[in-house]
N, C-alpha and C positions, 0 to 999 in steps of 0.2 A: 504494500500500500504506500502511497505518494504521498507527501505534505504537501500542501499550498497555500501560499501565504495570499495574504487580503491581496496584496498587490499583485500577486500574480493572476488571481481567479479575475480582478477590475481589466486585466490586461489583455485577458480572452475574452473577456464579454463584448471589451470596445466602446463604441459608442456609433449612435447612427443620428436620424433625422431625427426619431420620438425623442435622446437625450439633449440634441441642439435646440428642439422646440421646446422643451419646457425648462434649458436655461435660458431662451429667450423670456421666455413667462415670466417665469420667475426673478428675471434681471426688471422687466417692466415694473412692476409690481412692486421691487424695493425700489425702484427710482420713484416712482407713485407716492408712495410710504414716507418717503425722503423730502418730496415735495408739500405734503401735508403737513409734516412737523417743520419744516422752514415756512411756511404760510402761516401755522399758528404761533408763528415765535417773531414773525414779522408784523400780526394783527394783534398781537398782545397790548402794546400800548392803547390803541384805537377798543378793542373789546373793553378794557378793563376803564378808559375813562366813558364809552358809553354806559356802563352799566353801571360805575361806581364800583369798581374793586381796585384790589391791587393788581399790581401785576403778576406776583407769584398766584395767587386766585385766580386769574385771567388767562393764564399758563396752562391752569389745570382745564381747560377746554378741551385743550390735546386729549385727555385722557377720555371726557366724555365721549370726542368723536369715535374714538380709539370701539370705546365700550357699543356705541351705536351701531359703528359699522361693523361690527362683532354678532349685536344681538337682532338687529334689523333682516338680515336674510333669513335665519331662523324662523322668527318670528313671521314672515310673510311666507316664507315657504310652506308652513307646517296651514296656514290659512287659502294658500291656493289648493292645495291640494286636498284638504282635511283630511289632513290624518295626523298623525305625530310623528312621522318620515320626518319631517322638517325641523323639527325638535333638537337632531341630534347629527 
């Protein structure tokens, strides 16, 4: 019987189109992510004197959106569909 290491089995596998398309995905999508947390740290001032907070308060916005768009598809999916598919 043969040993083979992480690096060898990664070196026969390769990589084709399916692994290029989904580090393209996936490179979009931290650039996306990247853009949202630079948006919210460039609206920080402007949020925090429209509504009267601090800035460190005004900051934590990030996090709300963070949570939203977390529990938003969830939440709509498990409703298109009725069922609790969507749930989880």
């Amino acid at each position: 019987m043969t040993t083979i290491t992480v690096d060898d089995a990664l070196d026969r596998a390769g990589t084709g189109t399916y692994q290029r398309r989904l580090m393209a995905i996936f490179g979009l999508v931290w650039a996306a992510d990247a853009m949202q947390v630079l948006a919210v740290g460039f609206t920080a001032a402007s949020i925090a004197a429209t509504f009267g907070l601090t800035v460190p308060q005004a900051l934590q916005t990030g996090t709300l959106f963070f949570l939203g768009s977390c529990s938003a598809p969830r939440v709509s999916a498990g409703s298109r569909t009725g069922s609790a598919a969507g749930a989880f």
